[in-house]
Each structure stands twice: as structure tokens, then as C-alpha cells.
N, C-alpha and C positions, 0 to 999 in steps of 0.2 A: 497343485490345484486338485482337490476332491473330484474325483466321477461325481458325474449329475445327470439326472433323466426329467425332462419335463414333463412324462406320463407320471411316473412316481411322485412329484408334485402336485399337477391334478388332480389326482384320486384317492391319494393316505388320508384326507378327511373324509371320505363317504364310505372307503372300506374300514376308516376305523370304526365307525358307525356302527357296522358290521359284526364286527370282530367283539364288540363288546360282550351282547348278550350270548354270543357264537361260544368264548372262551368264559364266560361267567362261569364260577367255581374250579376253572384251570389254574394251574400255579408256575406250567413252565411251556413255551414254547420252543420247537424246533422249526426255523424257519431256510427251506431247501430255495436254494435259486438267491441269496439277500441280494446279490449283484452292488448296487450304489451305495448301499446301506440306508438308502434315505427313509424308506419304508421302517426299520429295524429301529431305527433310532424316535422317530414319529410315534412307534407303537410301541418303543418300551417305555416312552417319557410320559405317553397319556395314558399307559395302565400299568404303574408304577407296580402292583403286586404280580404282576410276572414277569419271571426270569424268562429274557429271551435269549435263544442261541441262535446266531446267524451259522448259516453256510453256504459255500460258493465249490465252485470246480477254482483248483489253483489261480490261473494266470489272474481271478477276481481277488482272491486278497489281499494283495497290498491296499488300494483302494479302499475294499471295505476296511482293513484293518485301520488306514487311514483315518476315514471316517469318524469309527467310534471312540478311537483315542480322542477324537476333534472336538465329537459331542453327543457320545454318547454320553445317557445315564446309569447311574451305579447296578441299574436291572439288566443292563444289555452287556453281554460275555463278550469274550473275544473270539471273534469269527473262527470257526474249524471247516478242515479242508473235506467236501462233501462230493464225488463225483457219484451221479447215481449210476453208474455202470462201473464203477470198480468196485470190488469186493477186498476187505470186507471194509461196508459201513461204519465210521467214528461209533465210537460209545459214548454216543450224548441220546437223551430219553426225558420226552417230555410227555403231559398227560392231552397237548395239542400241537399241530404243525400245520404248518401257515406258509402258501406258495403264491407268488404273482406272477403273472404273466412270463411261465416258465412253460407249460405244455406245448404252446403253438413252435415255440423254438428248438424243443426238441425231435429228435427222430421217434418215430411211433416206437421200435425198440427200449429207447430209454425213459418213456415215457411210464411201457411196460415194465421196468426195472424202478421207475419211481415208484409204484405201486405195489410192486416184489417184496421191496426194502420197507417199506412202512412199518412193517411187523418188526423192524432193527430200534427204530426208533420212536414210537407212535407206542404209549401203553393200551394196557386194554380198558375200553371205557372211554378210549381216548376221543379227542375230536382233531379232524381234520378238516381245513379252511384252503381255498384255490380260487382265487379271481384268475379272469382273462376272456378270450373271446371263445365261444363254443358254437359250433353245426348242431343242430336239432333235427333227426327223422331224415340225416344227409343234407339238410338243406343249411343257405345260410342265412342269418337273421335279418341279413342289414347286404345292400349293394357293398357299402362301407368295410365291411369284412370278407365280401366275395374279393375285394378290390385288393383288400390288406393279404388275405391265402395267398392270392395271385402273384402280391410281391412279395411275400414270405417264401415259395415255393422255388419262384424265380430266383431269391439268392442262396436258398438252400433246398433242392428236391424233396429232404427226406422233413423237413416243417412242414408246418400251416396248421389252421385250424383244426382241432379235434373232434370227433362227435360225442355230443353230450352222452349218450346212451352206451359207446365204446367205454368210455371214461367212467362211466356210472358203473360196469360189469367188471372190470377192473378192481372198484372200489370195494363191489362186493362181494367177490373173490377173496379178500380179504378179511372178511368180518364187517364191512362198514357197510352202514345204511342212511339214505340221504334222507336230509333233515330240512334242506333248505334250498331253494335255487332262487338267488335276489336276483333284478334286473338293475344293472348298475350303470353310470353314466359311461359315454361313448362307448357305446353297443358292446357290454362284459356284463359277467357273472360272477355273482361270489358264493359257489357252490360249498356247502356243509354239510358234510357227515359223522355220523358219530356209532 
């Protein structure tokens, strides 16, 4: 039996939405966190002119690799093994990279190593795409996401939500400057920078 996320179901139609004009004139993505692969497969099938590369931390690939043998299209690679806190990063390089609801589950360290490593695989000019839930100005947007930190935090200390403006300095640390902040269904973001 395939992994399956009922969030990743929900919302691959409105972030693909998203991701259209986001990635317009893109030709390859790197996508950090693919987890289920259901996301990967959703978005290489409905924008057949990019190459997408999934990647996970190990104990995710089988599953994903499952996955895309299952149904993926001829666009979507075979998953590579991506931990953003080992060094050194795979050599795969796209001209965008595409993250879901992977910030809040990480530790604020690796969070700070996702954004480290960009420059590994992210070219220049590139665009960078990140749905999930964000804090604004410390605060949080929604009872709904004070409630979700809460049990986020609760099963792992070093999670939960991030602050938009952490994450935003981060970004531009790097070269990147934000293009976009959508307000997305149940209380997320599909932040864009380029």
C-alpha cells in the first residue's frame, strides 16, 4: 500500500493554482520534503514541461519511490536521497524548488540549513515556492494554528510554526527576494521568491 496524506489531497489543486504562473518559464524543479509523493506526481502530470526531482530524508523513499514507479509521469525522476542537514547536498539543480509543509516539522536548525543549501541546488534567477502555516509579527493567524504549534511542539519541542519574517531573512540571506505571499486554504501560505 502507497503512503497517503489527506492534507496532500486537499490542497495539490489550489497550490497547483499557484505554482503555475510561480514556475512559468521554469524547466526543472527540485522538490525538498516530497514525503507521499502525491504532491510530485499531481504537479509533474499537470505541468508536463517540467522536470520534477522529488527528495526526502532516507527512511521516505521507498514509499515515495513506490509511488512514482506506480504513477508517476515520464516528467517526474526518481526520487534522490535529500537530508538538509547532511553535507554534502545530491547534485541535482533546478532553475525552481518547491517545499510543502516541511518548515513547521523541522527544527529551527534545519530549517536554517534548508536555506544554507539552496545555493547547492536552486540556480541563480531561480524561484523558490513553500506552502504551510506561518506566525506573522510573532503572532499567530488562526486559533487553528495556535492549536496545531501547540500539538506540533507537544510531539516535538524543537517544531511548530515559523515566523514569516525569520523565514523571509533567511531567504534573503541568500539572494532571494519575495514575490508573493498567497493566503491559501486552511490557514497556509504559498510564499514566492525569486
Amino acid at each position: 500500500m502507497l503512503p497517503f496524506s489527506d492534507a496532500c489531497e486537499r490542497n495539490k489543486g489550489r497550490i497547483l493554482e499557484m505554482l503555475r504562473p510561480a514556475f512559468a518559464g521554469c524547466t526543472r524543479v527540485v522538490e525538498i520534503g516530497s514525503g507521499t509523493g502525491q504532491h510530485a506526481v499531481h504537479f509533474a502530470r499537470h505541468l508536463p514541461y517540467l522536470r520534477w526531482q522529488p527528495t526526502d530524508r532516507a527512511e521516505h523513499l521507498p514509499g515515495l519511490a513506490a509511488r512514482i514507479a506506480a504513477e508517476g509521469p515520464p516528467n517526474l525522476a526518481a526520487p534522490v536521497q535529500l537530508d538538509v542537514l547532511a553535507e554534502p547536498w545530491p547534485a541535482v539543480r533546478g532553475d525552481a524548488v518547491f517545499s510543502a509543509n516541511t518548515l513547521h516539522i523541522m527544527s529551527w536548525p534545519a530549517v536554517e540549513a534548508f536555506f544554507a543549501g539552496l545555493p547547492h541546488v536552486l540556480e541563480a534567477g531561480g524561484v523558490l515556492a513553500i506552502y504551510g502555516p506561518f506566525k506573522y509579527g510573532g503572532r499567530f493567524t488562526t486559533e487553528s494554528n495556535a492549536a496545531f504549534d501547540a500539538m506540533l511542539r507537544e510531539r516535538d519541542p524543537q517544531s511548530g510554526l515559523r515566523d514569516f519574517e525569520a523565514v523571509n531573512a533567511l531567504a534573503e540571506a541568500v539572494g532571494l527576494t519575495l514575490e508573493a505571499d498567497h493566503d491559501m486554504p486552511a490557514n497556509n501560505q504559498l510564499l514566492v521568491w525569486r
